[in-house]
N, C-alpha and C positions, 0 to 999 in steps of 0.2 A: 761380498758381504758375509758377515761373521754368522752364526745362527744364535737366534736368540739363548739368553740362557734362562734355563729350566727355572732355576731356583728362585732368582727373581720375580716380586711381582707382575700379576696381568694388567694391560690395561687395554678396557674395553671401553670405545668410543663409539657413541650412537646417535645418527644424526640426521633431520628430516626436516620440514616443514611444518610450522605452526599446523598444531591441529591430526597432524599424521601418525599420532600415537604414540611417539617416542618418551615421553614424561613416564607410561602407565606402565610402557614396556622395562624401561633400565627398574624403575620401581619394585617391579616384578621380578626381574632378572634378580637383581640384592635380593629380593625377599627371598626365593629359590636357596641361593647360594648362602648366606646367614653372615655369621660374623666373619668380620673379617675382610671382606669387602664395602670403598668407601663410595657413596653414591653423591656426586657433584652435577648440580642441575646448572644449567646456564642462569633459567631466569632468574635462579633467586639469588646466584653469586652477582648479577649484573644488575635485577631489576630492586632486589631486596638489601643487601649487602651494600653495592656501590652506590645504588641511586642513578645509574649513570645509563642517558638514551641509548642506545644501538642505533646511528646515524653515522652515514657515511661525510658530513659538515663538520666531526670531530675527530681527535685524534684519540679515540678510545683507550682506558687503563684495562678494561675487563678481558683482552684477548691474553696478555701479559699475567692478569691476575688470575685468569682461572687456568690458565694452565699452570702455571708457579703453585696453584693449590694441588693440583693433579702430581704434578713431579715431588713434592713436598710430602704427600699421604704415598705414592711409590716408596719415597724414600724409609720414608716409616714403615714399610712392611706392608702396609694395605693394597688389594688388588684393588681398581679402580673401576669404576663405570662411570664415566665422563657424557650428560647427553644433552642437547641443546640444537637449533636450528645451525647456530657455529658455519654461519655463511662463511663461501670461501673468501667474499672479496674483502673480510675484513679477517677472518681468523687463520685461514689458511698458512699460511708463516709461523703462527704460534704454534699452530698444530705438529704440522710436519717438524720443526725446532723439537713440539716434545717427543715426538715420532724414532724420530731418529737419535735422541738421545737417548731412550730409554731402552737398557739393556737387554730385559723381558720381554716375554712374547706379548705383541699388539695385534686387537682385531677391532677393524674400524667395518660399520656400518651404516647403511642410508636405507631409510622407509621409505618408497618412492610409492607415494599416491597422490594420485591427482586432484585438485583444488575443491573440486566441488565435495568429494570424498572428506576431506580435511574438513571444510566447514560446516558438513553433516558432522562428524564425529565433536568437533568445539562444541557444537551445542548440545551434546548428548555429556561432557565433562564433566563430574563432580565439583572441580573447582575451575569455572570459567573464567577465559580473561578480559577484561572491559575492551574487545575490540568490536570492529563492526567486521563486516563483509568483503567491505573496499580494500579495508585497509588491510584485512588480512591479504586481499589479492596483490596488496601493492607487496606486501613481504615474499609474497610464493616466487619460487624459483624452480624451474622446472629441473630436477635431476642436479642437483647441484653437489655432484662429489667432487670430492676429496683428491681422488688420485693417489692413491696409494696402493700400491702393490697387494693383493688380494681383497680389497674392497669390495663387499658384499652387498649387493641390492636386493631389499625382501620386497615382492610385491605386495601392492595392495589388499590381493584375495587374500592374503596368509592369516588365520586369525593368530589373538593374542598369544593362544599357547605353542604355535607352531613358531609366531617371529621368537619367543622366550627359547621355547627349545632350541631353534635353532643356533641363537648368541650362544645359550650356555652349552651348545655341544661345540660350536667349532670355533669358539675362544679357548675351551681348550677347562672351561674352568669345571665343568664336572668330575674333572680328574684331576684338578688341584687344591692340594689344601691351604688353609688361612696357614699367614704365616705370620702373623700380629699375636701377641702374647695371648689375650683373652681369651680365645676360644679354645687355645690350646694349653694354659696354667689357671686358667680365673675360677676362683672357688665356687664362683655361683653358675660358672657352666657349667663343672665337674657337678656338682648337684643336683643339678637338671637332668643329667646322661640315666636317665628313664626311659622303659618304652611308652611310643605313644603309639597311637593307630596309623599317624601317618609314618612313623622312623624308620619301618621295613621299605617301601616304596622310596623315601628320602635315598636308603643304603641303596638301592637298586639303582638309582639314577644317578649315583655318584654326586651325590648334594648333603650340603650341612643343612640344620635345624637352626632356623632361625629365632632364639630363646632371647624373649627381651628385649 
């Protein structure tokens, strides 16, 4: 196997069980990282976008769809943070399909907490989802990765800023720059390039300013 190449976009895939904090996490991760990086949720390409259930009775478009959006924004230059539940028994094939096509370096990860941990944290969510209890338990899937060649498990105790640190240290992306025009020609980011209080600590951890 070739080794990825440098110059190319990241994509960074993040993936866990309803509830297990991955929405707040990639969230955070882009905010971290600024422009330049494109953040694609599951629910709202499938539940907002398509309209379309997540049932195993159907022959689903949104596994097809959100990756084609993920290799699409690669294509354009944007590093990726791709997150969602992205069960294998239905996405797994799209994935690996974009896995393996895509030239740049890939870091996939799993939030692995356990159920009752999950539906303590949903009900602590800013933006809840109209589920119950059951049904989230009917979605849980114990450990359900990927299989992919260094695939990362963050436990449950890890808090937010340590699972953040840890994507954006060993994706690789605290050392790499945007490579999409804006943040590196856009007048109104060149206008911005002020200091702020946080810009020294941003330089030190090898992170952009998320402006805008």
């Amino acid at each position: 196997m070739e080794p990825p190449d440098s110059t190319a976009p990241t994509l960074v895939i993040i993936r866990g069980n309803s509830g297990s904090g991955k929405t707040t996490t990639a969230r955070e991760v882009r905010r971290r990282y600024g422009r330049g990086a494109a953040l694609l949720e599951q629910d709202y390409l499938r539940r907002i976008i398509l309209r379309e259930h997540d049932s195993t009775h159907i022959d689903p478009v949104a596994p097809t769809f959100i990756t084609t959006t993920a290799r699409t924004a690669l294509d354009l230059g944007y590093h990726v943070i791709l997150e969602g539940i992205l069960h294998t028994e239905r996405y797994a094939p799209a994935l690996h399909h974009l896995i393996d096509h895509h030239p740049g370096p890939t870091a996939v990860y799993y939030l692995d907490v356990p159920y009752d941990e999950t539906l303590r944290r949903h009900a602590t969510r800013t933006e809840p989802i109209p589920v119950t209890p059951d049904q989230m338990r009917h979605w849980y899937t114990h450990l359900d990765l990927l299989g992919t060649p260094d695939e990362i498990t963050i436990p449950e105790h890890h808090t937010l800023d340590q699972t953040v640190t840890t994507i954006l240290h060993t994706s690789g992306l605290t050392t790499t720059p945007a490579h999409t025009p804006c943040p590196r020609r856009c007048r109104h980011c060149t206008a911005s390039e002020k200091p702020d209080p946080g810009e020294a600590q941003r330089r030190d951890d090898g992170l952009q300013c998320d402006r805008g």
